[in-house]
Steps between C-alpha positions, in 0.01 A plus 500: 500500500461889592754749419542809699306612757203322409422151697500122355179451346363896467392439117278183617343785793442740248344297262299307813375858606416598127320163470318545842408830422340393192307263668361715778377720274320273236302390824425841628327554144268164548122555537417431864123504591165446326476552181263809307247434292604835271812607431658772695599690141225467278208409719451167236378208642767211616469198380390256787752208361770804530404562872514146578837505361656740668394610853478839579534639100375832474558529103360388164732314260504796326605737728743244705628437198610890444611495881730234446672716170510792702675347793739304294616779314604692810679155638859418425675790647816404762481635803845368590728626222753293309803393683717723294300791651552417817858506485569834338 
């Protein structure tokens, strides 16, 4: 049941969108390609179990490892505002 001007069923397309959105981007960050044989940060060697693993890595444990803090640090923010937000 909407109220107002929104349609029935606009929380469930926000929260599809937010959901797809979240998607699309976790696969835009997936290795594509060969892998390297030396990281991209710190020129160490990749392990070759590591590059069997995942196709098309381009980063050490280590250094993956500090990607992956970085990039969930600056995650979480909502790009679509609260509802109460949009109503004022």
């Amino acid at each position: 049941m909407a109220g107002g001007w929104s349609k029935d069923g606009a929380v469930q397309d926000q929260i599809d969108a937010s959901v797809d959105d979240a998607v699309r981007q976790a696969r835009e960050r997936l290795p594509r390609g060969t892998s390297a044989s030396h990281c991209d940060e710190c020129e160490k060697q990749i392990p070759e179990r590591r590059r069997m693993a995942v196709s098309g890595v381009r980063l050490c444990l280590a250094c993956q490892e500090e990607a992956d803090e970085h990039n969930a640090a600056a995650a979480g923010f909502n790009r679509r505002g609260s509802k109460d937000s949009q109503l004022r």
